[in-house]
CHARMM-style PDB file with segment names, atoms N, HN, CA, C and O in Angstrom:
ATOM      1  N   UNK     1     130.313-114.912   5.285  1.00  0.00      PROA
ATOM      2  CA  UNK     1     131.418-114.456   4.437  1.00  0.00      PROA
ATOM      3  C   UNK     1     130.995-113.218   3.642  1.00  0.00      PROA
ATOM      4  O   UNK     1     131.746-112.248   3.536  1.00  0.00      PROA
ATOM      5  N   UNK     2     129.833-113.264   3.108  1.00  0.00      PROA
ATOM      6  HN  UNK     2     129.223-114.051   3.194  1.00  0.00      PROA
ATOM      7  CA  UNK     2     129.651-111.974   2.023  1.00  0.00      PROA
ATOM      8  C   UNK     2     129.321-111.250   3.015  1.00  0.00      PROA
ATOM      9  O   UNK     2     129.552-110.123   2.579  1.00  0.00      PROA
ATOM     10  N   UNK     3     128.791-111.079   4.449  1.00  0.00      PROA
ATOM     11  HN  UNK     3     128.603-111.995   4.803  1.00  0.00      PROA
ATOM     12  CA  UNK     3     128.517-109.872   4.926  1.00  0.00      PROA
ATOM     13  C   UNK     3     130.232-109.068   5.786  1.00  0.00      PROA
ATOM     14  O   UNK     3     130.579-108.039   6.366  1.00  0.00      PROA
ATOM     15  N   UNK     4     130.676-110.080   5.436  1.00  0.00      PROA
ATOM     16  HN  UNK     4     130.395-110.916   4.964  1.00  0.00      PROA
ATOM     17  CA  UNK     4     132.310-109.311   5.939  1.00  0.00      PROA
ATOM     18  C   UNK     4     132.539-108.663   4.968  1.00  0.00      PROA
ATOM     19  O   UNK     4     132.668-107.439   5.005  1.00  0.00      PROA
ATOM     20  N   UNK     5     132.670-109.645   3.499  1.00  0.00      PROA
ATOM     21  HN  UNK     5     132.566-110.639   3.469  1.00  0.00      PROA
ATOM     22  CA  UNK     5     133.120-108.771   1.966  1.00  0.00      PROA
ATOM     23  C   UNK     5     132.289-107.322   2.001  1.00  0.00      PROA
ATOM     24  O   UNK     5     132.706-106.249   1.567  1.00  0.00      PROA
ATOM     25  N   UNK     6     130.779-107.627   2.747  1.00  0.00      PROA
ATOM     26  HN  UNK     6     130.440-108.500   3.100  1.00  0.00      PROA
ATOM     27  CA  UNK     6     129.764-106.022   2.206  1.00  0.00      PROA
ATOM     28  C   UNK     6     130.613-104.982   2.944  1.00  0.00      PROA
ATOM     29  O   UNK     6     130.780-103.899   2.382  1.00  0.00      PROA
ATOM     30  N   UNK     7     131.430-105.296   4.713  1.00  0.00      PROA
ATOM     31  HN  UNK     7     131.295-106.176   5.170  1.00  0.00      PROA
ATOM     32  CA  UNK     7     131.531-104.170   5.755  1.00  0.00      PROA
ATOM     33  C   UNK     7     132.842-103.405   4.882  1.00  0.00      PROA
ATOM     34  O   UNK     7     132.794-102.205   4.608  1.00  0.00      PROA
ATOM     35  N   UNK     8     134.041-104.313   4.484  1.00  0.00      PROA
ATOM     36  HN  UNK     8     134.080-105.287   4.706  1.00  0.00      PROA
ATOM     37  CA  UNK     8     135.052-104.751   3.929  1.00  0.00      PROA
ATOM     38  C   UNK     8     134.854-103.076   2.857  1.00  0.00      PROA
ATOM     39  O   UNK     8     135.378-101.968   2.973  1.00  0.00      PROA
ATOM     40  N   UNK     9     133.669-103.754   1.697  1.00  0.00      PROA
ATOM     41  HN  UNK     9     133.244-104.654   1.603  1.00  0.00      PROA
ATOM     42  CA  UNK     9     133.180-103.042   0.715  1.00  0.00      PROA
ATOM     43  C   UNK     9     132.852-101.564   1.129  1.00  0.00      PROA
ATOM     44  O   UNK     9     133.471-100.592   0.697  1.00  0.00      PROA
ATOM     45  N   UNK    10     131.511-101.492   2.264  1.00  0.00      PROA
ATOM     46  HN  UNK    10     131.008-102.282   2.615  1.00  0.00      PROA
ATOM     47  CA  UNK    10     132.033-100.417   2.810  1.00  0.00      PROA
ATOM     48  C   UNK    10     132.516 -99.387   3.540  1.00  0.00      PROA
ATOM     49  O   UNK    10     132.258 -98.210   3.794  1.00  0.00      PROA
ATOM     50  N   UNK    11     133.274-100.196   3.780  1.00  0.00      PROA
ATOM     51  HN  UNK    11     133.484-101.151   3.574  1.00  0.00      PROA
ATOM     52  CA  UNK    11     134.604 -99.237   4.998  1.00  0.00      PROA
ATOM     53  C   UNK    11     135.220 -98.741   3.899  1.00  0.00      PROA
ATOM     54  O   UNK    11     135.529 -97.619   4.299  1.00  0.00      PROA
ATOM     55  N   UNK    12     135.640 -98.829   2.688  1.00  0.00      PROA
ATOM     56  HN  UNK    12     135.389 -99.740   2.363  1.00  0.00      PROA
ATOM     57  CA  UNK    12     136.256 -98.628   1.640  1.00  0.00      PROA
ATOM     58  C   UNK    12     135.991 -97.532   1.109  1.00  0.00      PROA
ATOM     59  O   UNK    12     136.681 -96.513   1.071  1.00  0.00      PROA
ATOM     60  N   UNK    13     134.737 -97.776   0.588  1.00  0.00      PROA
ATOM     61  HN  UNK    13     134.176 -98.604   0.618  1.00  0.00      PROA
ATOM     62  CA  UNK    13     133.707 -96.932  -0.136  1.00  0.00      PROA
ATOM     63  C   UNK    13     133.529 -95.435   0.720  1.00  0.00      PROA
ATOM     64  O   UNK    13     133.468 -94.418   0.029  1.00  0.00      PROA
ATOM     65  N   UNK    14     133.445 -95.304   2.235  1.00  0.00      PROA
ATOM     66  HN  UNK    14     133.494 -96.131   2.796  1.00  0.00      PROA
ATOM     67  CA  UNK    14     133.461 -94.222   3.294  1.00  0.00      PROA
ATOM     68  C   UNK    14     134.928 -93.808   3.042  1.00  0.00      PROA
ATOM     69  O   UNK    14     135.139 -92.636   3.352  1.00  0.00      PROA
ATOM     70  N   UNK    15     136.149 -94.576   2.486  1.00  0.00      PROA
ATOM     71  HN  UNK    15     135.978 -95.528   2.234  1.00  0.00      PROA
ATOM     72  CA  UNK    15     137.151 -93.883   3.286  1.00  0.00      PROA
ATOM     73  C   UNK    15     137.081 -92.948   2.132  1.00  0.00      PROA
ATOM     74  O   UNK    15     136.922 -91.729   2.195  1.00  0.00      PROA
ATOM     75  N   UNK    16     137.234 -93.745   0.982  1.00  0.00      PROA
ATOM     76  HN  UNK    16     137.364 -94.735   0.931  1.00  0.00      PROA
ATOM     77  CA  UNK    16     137.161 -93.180  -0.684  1.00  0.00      PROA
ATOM     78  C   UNK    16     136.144 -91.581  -0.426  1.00  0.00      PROA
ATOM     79  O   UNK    16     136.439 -90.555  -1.039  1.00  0.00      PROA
ATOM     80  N   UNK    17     135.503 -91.616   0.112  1.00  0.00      PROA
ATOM     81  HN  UNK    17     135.263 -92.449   0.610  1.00  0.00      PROA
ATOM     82  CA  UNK    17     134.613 -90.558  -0.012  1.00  0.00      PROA
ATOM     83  C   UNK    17     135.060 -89.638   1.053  1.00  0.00      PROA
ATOM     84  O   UNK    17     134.992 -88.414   0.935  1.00  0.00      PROA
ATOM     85  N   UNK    18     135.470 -90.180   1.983  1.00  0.00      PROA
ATOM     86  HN  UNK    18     135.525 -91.174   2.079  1.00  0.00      PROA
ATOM     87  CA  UNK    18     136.618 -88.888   2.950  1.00  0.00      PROA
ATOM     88  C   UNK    18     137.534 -88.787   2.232  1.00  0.00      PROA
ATOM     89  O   UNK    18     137.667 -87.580   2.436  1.00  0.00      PROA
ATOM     90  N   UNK    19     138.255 -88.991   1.594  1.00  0.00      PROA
ATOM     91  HN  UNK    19     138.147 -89.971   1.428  1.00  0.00      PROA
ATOM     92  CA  UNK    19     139.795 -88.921   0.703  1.00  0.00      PROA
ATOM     93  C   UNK    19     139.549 -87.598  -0.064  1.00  0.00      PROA
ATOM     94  O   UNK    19     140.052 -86.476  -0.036  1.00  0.00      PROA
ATOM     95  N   UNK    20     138.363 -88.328  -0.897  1.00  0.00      PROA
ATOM     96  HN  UNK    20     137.954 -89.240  -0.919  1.00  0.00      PROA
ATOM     97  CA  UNK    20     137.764 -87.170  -2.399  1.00  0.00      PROA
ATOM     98  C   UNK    20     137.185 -86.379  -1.508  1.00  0.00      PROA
ATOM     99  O   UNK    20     137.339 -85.295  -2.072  1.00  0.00      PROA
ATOM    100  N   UNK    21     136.474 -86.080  -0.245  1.00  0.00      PROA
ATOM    101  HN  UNK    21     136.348 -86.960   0.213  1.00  0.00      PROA
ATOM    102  CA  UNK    21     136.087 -84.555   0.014  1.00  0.00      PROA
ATOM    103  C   UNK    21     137.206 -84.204   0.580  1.00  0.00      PROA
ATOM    104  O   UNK    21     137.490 -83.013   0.451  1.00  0.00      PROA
ATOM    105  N   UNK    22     138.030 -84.940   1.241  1.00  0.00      PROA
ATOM    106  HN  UNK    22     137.800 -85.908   1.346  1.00  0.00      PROA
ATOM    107  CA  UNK    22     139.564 -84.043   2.184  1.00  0.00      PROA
ATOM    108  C   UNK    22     139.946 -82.703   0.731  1.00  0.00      PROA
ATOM    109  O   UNK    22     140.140 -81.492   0.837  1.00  0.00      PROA
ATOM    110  N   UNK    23     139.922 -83.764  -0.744  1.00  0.00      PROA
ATOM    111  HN  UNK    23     139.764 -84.747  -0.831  1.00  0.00      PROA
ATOM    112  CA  UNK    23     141.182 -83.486  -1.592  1.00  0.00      PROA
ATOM    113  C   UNK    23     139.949 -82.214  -2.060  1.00  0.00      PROA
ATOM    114  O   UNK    23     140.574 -81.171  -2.249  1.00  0.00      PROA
ATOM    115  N   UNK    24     138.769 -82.047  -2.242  1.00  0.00      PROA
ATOM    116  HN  UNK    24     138.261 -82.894  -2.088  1.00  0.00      PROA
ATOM    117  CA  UNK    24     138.134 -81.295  -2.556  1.00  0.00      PROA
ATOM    118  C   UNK    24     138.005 -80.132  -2.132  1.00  0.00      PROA
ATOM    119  O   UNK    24     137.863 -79.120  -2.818  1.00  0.00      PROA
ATOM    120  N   UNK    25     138.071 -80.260  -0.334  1.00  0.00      PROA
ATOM    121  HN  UNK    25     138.187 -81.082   0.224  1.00  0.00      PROA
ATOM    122  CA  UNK    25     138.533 -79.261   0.695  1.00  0.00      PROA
ATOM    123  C   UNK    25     139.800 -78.293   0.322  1.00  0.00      PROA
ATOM    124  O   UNK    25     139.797 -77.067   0.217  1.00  0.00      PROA
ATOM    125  N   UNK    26     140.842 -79.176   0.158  1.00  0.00      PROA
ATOM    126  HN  UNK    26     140.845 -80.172   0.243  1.00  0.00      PROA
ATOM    127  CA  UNK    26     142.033 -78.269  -0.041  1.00  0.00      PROA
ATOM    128  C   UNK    26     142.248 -77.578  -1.329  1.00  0.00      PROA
ATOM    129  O   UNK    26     142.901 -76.537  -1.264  1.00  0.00      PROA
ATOM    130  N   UNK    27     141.733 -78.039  -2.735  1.00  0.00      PROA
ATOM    131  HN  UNK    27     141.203 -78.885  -2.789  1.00  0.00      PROA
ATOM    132  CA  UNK    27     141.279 -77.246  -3.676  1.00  0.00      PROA
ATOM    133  C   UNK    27     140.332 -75.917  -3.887  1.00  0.00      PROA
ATOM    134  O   UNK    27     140.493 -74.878  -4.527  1.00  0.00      PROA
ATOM    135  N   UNK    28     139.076 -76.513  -2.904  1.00  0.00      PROA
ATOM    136  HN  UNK    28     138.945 -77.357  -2.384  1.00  0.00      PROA
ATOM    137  CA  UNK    28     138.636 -75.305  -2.728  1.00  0.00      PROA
ATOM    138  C   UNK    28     138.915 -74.302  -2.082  1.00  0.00      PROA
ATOM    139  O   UNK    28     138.364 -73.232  -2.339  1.00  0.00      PROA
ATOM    140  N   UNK    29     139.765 -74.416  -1.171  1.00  0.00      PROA
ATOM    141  HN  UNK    29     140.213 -75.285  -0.961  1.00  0.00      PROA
ATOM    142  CA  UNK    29     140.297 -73.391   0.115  1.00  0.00      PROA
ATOM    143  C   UNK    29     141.724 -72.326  -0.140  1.00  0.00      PROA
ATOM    144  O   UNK    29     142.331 -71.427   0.440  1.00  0.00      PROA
ATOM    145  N   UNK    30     141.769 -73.147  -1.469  1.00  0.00      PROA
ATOM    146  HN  UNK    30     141.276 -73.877  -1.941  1.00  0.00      PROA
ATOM    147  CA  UNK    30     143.060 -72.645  -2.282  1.00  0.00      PROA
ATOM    148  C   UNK    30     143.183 -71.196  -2.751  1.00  0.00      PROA
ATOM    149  OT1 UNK    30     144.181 -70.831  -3.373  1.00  0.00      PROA
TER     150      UNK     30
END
């Protein structure tokens, strides 16, 4: 069970961090 909650945790944590560089990308390119 907790090693599903860890993948769970981070698949999350990766998307969060593609999101914030996507949104970082288009600020900077601005």
């Amino acid at each position: 069970m907790y090693l599903v909650n860890g993948t769970i945790f981070e698949l999350s944590q990766s998307m969060f961090h593609y999101e914030k560089t996507k949104l970082l990308n288009q600020i900077n390119f601005k």
